[in-house]
Each structure stands twice: as structure tokens, then as C-alpha cells.
N, C-alpha and C positions, 0 to 999 in steps of 0.2 A: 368538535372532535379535537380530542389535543394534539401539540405538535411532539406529547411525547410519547405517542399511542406509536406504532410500528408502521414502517413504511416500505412501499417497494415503487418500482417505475408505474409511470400512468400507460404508456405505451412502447410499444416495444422499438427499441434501436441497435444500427446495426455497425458495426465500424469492419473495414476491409484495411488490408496491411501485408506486410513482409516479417517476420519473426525476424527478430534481431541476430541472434545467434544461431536460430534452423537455418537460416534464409529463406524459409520457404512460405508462399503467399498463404494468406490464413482469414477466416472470418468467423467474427464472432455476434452474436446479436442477445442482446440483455434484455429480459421477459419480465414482464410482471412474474408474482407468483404469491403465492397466501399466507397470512400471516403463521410464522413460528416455523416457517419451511426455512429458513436461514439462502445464504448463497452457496446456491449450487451449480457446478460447471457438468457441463454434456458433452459430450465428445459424435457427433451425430454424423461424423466419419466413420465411426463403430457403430455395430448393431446390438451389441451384447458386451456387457461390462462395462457401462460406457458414462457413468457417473464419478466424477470425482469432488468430493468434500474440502474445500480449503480450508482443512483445520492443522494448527503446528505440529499434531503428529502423523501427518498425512505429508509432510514437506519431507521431502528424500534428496533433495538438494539443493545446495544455499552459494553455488559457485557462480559469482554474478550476477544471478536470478534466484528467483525462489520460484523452485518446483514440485507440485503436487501432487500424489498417486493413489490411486486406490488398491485395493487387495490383490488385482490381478494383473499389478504393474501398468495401469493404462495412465497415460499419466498427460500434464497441461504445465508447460514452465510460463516465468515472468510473468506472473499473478500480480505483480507487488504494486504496478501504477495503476492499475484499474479496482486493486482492492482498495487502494489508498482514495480515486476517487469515490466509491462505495460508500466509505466511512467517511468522508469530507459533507459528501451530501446530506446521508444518515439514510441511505438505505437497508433497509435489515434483509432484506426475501428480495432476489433474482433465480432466475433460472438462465443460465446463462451458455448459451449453444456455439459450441466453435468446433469448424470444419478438418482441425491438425491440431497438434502439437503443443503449437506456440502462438501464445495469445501477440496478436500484432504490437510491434513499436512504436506504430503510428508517428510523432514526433521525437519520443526518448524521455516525456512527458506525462501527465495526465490533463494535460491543458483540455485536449480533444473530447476525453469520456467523459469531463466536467461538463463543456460547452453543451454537447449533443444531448446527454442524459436529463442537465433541467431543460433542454428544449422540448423533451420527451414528456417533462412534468413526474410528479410526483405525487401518487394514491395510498391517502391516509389509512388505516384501520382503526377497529374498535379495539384493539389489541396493545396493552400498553408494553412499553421498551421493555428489555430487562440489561443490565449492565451488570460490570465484573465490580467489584471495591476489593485493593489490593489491601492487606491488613496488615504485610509486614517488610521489611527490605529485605531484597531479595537479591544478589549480586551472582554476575559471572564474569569472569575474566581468561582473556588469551593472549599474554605475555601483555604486553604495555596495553593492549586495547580490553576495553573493562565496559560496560554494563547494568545498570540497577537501574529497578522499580520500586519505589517506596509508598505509602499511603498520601495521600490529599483528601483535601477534604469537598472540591465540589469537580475538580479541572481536571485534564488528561496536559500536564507540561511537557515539553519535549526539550533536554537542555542537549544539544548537538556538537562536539567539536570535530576536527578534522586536524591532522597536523601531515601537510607535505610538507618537500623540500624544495618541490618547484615554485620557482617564483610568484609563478599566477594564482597558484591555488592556496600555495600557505598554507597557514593557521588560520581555521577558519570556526565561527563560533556562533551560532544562534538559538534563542529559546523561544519557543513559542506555548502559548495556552491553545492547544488543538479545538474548543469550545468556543471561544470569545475570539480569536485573533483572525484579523482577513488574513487570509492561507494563499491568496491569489498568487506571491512570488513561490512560494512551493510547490502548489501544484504546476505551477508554468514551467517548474526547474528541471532541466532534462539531463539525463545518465552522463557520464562524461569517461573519458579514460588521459592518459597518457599517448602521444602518439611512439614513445621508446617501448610501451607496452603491447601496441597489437599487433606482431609476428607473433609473440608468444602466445598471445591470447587466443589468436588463430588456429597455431599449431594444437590446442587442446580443443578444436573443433568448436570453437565458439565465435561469436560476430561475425557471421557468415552472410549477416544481411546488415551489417554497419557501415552507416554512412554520415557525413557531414550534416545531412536532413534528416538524423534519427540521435546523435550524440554528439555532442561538445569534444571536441580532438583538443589537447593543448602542446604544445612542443615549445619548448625551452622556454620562454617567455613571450609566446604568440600564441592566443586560441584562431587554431587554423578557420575556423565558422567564419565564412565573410559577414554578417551580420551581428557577431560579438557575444557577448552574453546577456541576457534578457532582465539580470537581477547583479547587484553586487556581490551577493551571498549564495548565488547558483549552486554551485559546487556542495556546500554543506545544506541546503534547502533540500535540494535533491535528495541525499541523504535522508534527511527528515520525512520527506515524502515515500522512500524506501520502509521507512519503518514506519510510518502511520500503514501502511498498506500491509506489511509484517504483522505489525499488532493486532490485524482485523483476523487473521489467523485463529483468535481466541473465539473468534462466532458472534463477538457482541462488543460495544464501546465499554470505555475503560473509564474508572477515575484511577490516578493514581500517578506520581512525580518518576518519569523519566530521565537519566542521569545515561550520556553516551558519550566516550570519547575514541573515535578511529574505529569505530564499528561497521556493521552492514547485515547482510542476513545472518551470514549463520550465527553472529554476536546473540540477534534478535530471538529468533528460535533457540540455542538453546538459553537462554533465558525464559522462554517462556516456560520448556515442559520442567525448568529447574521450578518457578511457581508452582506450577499445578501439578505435581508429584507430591502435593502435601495439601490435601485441603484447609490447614490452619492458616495456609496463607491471603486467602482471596474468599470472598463473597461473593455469591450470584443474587443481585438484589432488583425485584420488578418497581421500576419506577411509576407513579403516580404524579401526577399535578400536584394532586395538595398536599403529598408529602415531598416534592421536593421543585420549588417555580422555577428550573432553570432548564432553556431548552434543550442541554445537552446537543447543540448540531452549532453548527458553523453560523453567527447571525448573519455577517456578508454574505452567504448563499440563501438565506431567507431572504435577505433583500431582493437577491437575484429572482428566488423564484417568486418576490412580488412583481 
């Protein structure tokens, strides 16, 4: 069976937490499920209405998280590190059951959903992938911070910058090939804020459950974490892991050259439906072995799951 046939978890896991911004404890557990059923969230606190689809035009808000609703407003924020590990793994089909709101912060990471989910393993089908092939460049921009998706030809690249003023964080810049490159510091990379920024952030009802053991605090030229930062490039990693987790929004892995600078969600989404509002832009093409030998997934997580 190929590795580029469809996949979803071998067994089901379950991860427990505090929403970052609800503050409120939450639990979610990640299901097998059949091939061509994509990922799907359950809200199993509800008895009716109680599916919501993580697709870009289901996202209803992009303020610090990305949030997703369905028709009758029921809705699951902070999708973005758990979609991010999804697509890391190359999971296509979960069923994915959480008790509130707000998918857990667990670390401010997807370190955790990485760990657990290949401990969970992973169940091939006879089903092969299908992927996006973007045809043409595609740009958005909002005021200095700007956006594009252009064609490639095998890779899904991510080129990242960030530009603060604070000391620690800088200018900050990484590219990565999301297929071939060990991902290990990005996915390890957790949320981070300002600490001159969270009254306000508060005041608008958000990080109601932020802590020291969920997000990176930096103030003036000290990250307050007593344990420090986990990667050099933390800061813009994270980032990148926001938007590999954004881009899974589409239903399917990408090929196609990424170009970000000072972005985040909403940069992410509306870039996408700016794509797919025109189908001359993009292709939905099913992949095959012997039309195309590359495994399209992470190889350091193959290893892993050797």
C-alpha cells in the first residue's frame, strides 16, 4: 500500500486542556474515520448542529486564533496547531470530538498532538491522496504586511518573515520545504505575545487561560519563561506552524511557493478564498505512485513512525 494512498489515525487519542482565550477546560479526542471523509470537528456538548467543517470559508474569525462555524453558528476556535499537526503527519480523515468551544492549548504548541497521535499510529488506505497544484500567483496584502502563493513544482515552501521592534524578537526570517524539511523546531514553537500587550488583549475577552506554560511572554529584552526559548527562530517558526495549520483549511496538502511577511490568520484566509474564487487558479490533482515518487509527508516523521 502506498504512503501516498490516504490516511487517518490507527487509534483513537484523546488530549484534555484549558482554552487559551475561553479559559475554559475542554477535551478533545481524534478518531479514526474512512477515507474521503476529510477532518471533521463534533461538538458532542451539542446534540443537534453539532458538526463543524474546517474549511477557509467556514473560518468566521482570524483574531489570534482561527475560528470555525457552521451554518447555525456553532462554532470551535484555535484549530490552527492541531490542523498544523494533521498536515505534518499527513493525516487526511479524523473525526475529531470536543466537549466546548475551544480546542485545548495544551503547551501553546503542537509538540503534544505530534507526540501522542504517532503514538496512536497511523492506518493506511486503498485510497490515494488528492492535492491542490496552485497554477498561478496569487497576492493579498494589508498595508506593509503582504501574502502570496505562487506555483512549484513538487514542494509546499514556506518563506516567513516577522519584523518587531522589540529586541528579542526582531526581524525574524525562515524558509522551510514543509515535505522534505525536519519540522521538529516548528512544530515545538509555541504562541508568544508581548507582555505591554496583554491588558489589552484581555480587555477584548481573549487569553483568559494564558499562562507562562501555554505561551512565551517577552518584555523589553527578557522572555519571562524561566526555561527560555526552545529554538532560535521560535518566534517566526511558530508563525509558520500557524499557517501550515491555516493552509490545511483548503481540505487537502498543497504544492505551491509560499511568500509571508508580518502575517497570521487573517493574512492566511483571506488569501485563500482570494485563490479559490477563480478556479483558473489551482488544480485538484489525485496523486498516484507512478505518476509522481515523492512521499509528499514529512520524511523525519516517517522515521518517527519507523
Amino acid at each position: 500500500m502506498s504512503l501516498l494512498n490516504q490516511k487517518t489515525i490507527k487509534n483513537s487519542v484523546s488530549f484534555s486542556g484549558i482554552g487559551l482565550h475561553s479559559g475554559k477546560p475542554a477535551k478533545i479526542c481524534v478518531k479514526p474515520s474512512s477515507p474521503d471523509s476529510g477532518i471533521v470537528f463534533k461538538r458532542i456538548d451539542l446534540k443537534n448542529n453539532n458538526l463543524i467543517y474546517p474549511n477557509f470559508m467556514n473560518v468566521t474569525n482570524t483574531a489570534l486564533n482561527t475560528t470555525i462555524s457552521n451554518s447555525n453558528g456553532v462554532k470551535v476556535s484555535t484549530i490552527e496547531h492541531l490542523m498544523g499537526a494533521l498536515f505534518g503527519i499527513g493525516i487526511d480523515n479524523a473525526l475529531i470530538e470536543i466537549d466546548n468551544e475551544e480546542v485545548p492549548i495544551l503547551d501553546g504548541s503542537a509538540k503534544v498532538f505530534i507526540e501522542k497521535i504517532l503514538t496512536a499510529g497511523l492506518e493506511l488506505s486503498n485510497k490515494p491522496i488528492k492535492i491542490i497544484k496552485i497554477k498561478k500567483k496569487i497576492e493579498f496584502k494589508n498595508g506593509d504586511k503582504f501574502i502570496s502563493i505562487e506555483p512549484s513544482k513538487l514542494s509546499l515552501d514556506i518563506d516567513f518573515e516577522l519584523k518587531y521592534q522589540n529586541k528579542i524578537i526582531g526581524n525574524q526570517r525562515n524558509k522551510i520545504n514543509v515535505y522534505e524539511d525536519d519540522l521538529t523546531e516548528v512544530f515545538n514553537s509555541r504562541t508568544f505575545c508581548l507582555y505591554e500587550d496583554i491588558e489589552a488583549i484581555k480587555k477584548k475577552g481573549l487569553a483568559k487561560g494564558g499562562s507562562l506554560e501555554n505561551a512565551i511572554v517577552v518584555k523589553s529584552d527578557n522572555v519571562l519563561n524561566p526555561e527560555g526559548l526552545r529554538n532560535s527562530k521560535e518566534f517566526v517558526n511558530h508563525k509558520i506552524l500557524d499557517c501550515i495549520g491555516d493552509l490545511y483549511t483548503t481540505g487537502y496538502r498543497i504544492i505551491a511557493s509560499v511568500n509571508c511577511s508580518q502575517g497570521g490568520h487573517y493574512l492566511t484566509n483571506s488569501l485563500l478564498r482570494k485563490v479559490f474564487e477563480n478556479k483558473d487558479n489551482f488544480s485538484i490533482i489525485e496523486i498516484q505512485e507512478r505518476t509522481l515518487p515523492h512521499t509528499l509527508i514529512n520524511r523525519s516523521l516517517l522515521r518517527s513512525i519507523a
